[in-house]
DRENROVO-523045 format. One record per residue: x, y, z of N, C-alpha, C, CB in turn. Coordinates in steps of 0.05 Angstrom, whole numbers, padded with zeros to 5 digits, always signed. Glycine has a CB too. Layout:
XYZXYZXYZXYZ/...
END
This chain:
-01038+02406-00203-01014+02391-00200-01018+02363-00188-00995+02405-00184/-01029+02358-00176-01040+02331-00158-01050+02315-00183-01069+02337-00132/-01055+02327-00206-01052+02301-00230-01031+02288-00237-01059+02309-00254/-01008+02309-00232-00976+02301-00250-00972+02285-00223-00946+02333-00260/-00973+02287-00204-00961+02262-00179-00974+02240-00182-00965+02267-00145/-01002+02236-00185-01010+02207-00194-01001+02193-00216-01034+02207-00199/-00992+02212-00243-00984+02205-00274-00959+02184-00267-00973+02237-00294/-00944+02206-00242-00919+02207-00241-00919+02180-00224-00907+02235-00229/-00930+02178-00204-00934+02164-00189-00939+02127-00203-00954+02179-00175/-00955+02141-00220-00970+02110-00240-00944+02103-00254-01001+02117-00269/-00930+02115-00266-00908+02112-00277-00885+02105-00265-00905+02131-00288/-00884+02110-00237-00859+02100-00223-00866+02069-00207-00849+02126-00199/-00900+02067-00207-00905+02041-00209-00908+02023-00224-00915+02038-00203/-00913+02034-00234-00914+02011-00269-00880+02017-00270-00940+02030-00310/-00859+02020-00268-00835+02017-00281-00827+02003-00254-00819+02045-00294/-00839+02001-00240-00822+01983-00205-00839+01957-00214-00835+02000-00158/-00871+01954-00220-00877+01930-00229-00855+01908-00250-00902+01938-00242/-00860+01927-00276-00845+01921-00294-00812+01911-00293-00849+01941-00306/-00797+01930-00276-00779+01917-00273-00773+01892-00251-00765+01934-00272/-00793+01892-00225-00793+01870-00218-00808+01846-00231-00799+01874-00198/-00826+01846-00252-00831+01829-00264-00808+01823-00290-00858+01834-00270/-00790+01834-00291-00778+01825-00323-00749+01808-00297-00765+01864-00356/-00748+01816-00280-00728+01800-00254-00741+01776-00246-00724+01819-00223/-00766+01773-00250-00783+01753-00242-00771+01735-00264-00814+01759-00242/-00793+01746-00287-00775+01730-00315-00757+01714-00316-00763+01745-00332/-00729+01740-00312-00703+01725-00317-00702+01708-00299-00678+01740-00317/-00697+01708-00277-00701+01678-00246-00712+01657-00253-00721+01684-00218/-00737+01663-00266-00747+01637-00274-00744+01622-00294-00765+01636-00275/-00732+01640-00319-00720+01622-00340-00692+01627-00339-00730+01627-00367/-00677+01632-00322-00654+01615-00315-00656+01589-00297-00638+01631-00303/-00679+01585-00290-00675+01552-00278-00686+01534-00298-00692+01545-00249/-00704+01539-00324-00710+01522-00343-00686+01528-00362-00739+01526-00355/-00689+01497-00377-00678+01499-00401-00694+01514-00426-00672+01473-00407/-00673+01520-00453-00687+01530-00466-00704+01514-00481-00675+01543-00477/-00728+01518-00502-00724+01503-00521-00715+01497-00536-00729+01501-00527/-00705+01484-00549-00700+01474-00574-00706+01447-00584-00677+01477-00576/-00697+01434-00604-00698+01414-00622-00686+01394-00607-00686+01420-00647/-00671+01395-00585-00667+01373-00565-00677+01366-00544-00651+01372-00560/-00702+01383-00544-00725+01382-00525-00736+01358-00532-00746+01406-00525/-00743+01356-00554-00766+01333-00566-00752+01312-00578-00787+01344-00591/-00715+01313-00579-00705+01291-00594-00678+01289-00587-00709+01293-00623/-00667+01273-00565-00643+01277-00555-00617+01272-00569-00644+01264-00536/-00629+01257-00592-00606+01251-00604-00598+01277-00638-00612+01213-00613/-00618+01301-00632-00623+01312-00648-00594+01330-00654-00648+01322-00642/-00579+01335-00679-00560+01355-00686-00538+01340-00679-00562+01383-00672/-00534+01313-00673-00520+01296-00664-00505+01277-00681-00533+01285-00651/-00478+01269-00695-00477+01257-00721-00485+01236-00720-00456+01256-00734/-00497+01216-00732-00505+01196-00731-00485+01171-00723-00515+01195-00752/-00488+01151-00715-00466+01126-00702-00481+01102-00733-00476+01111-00651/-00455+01106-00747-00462+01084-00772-00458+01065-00758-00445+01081-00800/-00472+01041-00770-00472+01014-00762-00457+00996-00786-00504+01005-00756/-00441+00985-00783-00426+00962-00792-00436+00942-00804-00413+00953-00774/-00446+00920-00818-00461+00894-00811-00429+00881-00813-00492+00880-00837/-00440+00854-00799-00414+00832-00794-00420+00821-00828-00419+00801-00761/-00386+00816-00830-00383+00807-00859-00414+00783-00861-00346+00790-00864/-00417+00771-00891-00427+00750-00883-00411+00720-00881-00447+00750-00898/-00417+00706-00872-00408+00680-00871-00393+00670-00889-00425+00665-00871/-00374+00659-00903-00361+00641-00927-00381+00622-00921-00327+00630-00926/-00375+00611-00955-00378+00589-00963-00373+00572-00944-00366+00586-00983/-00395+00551-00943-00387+00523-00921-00365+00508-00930-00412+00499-00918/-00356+00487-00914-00329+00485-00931-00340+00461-00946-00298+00479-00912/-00318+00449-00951-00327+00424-00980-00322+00397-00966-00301+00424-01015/-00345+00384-00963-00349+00366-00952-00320+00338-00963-00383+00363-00958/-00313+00321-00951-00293+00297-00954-00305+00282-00970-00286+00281-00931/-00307+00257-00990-00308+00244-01009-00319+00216-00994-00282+00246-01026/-00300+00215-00977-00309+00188-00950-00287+00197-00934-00306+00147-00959/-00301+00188-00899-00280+00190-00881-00286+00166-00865-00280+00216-00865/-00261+00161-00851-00251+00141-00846-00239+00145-00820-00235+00134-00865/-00261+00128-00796-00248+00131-00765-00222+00117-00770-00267+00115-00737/-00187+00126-00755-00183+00110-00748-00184+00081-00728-00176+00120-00751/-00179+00063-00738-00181+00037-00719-00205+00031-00730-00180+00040-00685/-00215+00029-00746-00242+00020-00762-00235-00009-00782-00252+00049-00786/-00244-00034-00774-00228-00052-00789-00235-00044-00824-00235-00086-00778/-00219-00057-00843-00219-00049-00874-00240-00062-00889-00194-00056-00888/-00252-00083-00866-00274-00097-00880-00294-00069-00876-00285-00130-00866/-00294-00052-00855-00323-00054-00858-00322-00014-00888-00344-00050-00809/-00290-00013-00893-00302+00007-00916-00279+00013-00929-00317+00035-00906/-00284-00012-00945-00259-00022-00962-00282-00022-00983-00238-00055-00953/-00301-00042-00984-00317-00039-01011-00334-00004-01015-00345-00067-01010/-00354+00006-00995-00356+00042-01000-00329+00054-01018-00355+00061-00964/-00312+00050-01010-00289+00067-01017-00280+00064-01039-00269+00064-01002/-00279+00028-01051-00276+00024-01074-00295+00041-01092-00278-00001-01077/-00325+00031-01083-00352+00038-01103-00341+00084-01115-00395+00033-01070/-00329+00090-01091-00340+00128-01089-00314+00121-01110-00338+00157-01050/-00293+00119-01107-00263+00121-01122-00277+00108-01161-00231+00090-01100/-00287+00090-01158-00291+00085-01187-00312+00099-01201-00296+00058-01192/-00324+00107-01189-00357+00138-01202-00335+00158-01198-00400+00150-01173/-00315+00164-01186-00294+00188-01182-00281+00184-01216-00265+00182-01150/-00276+00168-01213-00249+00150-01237-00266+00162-01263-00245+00100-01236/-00293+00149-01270-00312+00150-01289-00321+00178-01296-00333+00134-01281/-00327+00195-01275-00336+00230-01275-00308+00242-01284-00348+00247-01239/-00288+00236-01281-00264+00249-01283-00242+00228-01287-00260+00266-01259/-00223+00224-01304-00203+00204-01307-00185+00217-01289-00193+00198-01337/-00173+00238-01300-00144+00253-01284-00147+00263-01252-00134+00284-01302/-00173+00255-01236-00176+00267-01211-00155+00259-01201-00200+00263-01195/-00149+00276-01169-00130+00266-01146-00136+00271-01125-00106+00273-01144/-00134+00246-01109-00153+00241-01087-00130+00248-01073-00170+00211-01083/-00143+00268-01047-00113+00273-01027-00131+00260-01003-00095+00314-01021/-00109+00241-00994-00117+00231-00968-00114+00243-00938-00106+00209-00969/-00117+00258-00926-00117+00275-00901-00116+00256-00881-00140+00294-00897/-00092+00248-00862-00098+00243-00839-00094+00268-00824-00085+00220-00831/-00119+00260-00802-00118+00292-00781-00125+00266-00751-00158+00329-00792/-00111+00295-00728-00118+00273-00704-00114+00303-00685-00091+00238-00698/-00125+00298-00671-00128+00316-00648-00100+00334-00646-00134+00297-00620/-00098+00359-00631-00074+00361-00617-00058+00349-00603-00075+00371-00607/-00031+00346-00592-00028+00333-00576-00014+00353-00552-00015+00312-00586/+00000+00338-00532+00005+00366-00506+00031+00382-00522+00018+00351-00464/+00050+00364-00542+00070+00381-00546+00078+00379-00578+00093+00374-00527/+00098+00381-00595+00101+00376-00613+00104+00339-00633+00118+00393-00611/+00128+00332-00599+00136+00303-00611+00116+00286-00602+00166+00290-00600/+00088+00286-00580+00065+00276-00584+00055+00282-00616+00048+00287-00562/+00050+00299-00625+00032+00308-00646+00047+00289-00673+00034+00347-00648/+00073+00289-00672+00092+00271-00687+00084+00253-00697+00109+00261-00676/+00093+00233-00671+00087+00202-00668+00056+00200-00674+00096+00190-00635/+00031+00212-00654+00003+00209-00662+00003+00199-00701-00013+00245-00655/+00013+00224-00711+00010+00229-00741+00023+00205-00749+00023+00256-00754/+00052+00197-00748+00062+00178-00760+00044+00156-00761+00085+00173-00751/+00036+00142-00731+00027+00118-00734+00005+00117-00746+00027+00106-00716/-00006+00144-00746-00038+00139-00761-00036+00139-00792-00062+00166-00752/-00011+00157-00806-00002+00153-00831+00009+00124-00842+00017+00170-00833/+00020+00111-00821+00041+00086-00826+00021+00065-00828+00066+00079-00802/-00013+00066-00809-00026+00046-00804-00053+00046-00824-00030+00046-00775/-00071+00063-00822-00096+00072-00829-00090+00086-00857-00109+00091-00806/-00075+00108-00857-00074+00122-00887-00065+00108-00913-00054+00144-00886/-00044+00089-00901-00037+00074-00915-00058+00058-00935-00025+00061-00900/-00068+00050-00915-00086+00030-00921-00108+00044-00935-00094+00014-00897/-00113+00058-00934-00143+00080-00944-00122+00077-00973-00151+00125-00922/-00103+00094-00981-00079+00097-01007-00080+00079-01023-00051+00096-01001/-00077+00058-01017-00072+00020-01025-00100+00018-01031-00060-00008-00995/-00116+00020-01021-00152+00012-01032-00156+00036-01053-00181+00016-01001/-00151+00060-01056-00149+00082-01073-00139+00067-01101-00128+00105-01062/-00112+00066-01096-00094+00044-01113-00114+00026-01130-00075+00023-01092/-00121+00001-01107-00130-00021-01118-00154-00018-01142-00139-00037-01095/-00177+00010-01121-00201+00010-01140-00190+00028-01167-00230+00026-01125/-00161+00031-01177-00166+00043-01202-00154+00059-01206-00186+00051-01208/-00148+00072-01186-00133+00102-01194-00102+00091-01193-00139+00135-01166/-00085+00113-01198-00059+00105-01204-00047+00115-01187-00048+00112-01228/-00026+00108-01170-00002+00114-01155-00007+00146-01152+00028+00103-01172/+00003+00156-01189+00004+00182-01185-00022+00207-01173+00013+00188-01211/-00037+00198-01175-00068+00203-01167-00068+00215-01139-00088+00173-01168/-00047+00198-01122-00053+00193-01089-00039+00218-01085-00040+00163-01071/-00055+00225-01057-00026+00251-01045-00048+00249-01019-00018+00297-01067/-00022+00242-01002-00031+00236-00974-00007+00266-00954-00021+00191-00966/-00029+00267-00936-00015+00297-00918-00026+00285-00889-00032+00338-00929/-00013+00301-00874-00017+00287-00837-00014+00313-00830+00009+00260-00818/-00034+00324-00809-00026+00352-00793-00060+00346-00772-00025+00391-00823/-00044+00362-00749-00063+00357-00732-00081+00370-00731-00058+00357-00713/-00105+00375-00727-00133+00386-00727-00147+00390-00705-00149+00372-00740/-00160+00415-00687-00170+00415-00669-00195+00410-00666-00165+00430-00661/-00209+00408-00692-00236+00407-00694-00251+00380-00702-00242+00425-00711/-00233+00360-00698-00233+00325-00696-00226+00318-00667-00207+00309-00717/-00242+00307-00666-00243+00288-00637-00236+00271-00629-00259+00280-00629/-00229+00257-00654-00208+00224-00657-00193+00221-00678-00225+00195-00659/-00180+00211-00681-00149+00212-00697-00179+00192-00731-00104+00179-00671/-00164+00203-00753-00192+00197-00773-00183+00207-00805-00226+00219-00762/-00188+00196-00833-00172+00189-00848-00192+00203-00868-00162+00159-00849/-00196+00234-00877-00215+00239-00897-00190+00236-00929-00232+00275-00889/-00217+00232-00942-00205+00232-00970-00222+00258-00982-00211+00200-00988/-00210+00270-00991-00218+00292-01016-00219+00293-01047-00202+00311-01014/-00230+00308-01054-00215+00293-01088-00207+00330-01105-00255+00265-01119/-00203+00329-01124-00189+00349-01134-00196+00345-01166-00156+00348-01125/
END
């Protein structure tokens, strides 16, 4: 019989090992994480974040035909203006030149007004009348006044159409 108490014995140690080692186990992999696939890649099983691109740019805009500081005397682009209006006249008979006066903001509306009028009544005029003179016809002209933030000084572009 002193065999079956050792058997017995081996067996009640090996099952006290065993279960304090599988307690060992669990303790210790309850303080690690498991593995998985977000071990090696954090952003792994994750939906992806699409990216957008920003529209692209428009078209640049369309450059003026000639511009014209106001307060610029008429000598000095009275003949340019003639020369661009008659190669205008020649490339195209029926064009129409629209004359733009633009001038800064002003602090309120009836500044912004007056600015526009006098620069229409003084300078646009006069840009219109040289339009006129080099060729084109009355009906040709179309003059507009509105203020512009992206001018720095009150200034007389011509466009053509």
């Amino acid at each position: 019989m002193p065999r079956t108490k050792t058997v017995a014995r081996a067996f009640s140690c090996r099952r006290v090992f065993l279960r304090s080692g599988l307690t060992g186990v669990a303790v210790a992999l309850a303080g690690c994480d498991l593995l998985d696939q977000r071990t090696f890649n954090s952003r792994a099983s994750r939906p992806p974040k699409v990216y957008i691109p920003p529209p692209p740019p428009g078209p640049p805009p369309i450059p003026p035909l000639i511009e014209v500081l106001a307060g610029t005397p008429p000598v000095q682009w009275t003949k340019p203006l003639q020369t661009v209006v008659r190669q205008a006249l020649l490339r195209k008979p029926n064009i129409l030149f629209q004359v733009r006066a633009l001038a800064p903001p002003g602090p309120d509306a009836d500044a912004d007004r007056q600015n526009l009028s006098r620069l229409v009544g003084i300078d646009g005029q006069a840009v219109a009348s040289a339009i006129i003179a080099a060729g084109a016809a009355p009906e040709q002209v179309e003059m507009t006044a509105m203020p512009d933030s992206t001018v720095a000084g009150p200034r007389i572009r011509v466009y053509v159409r």
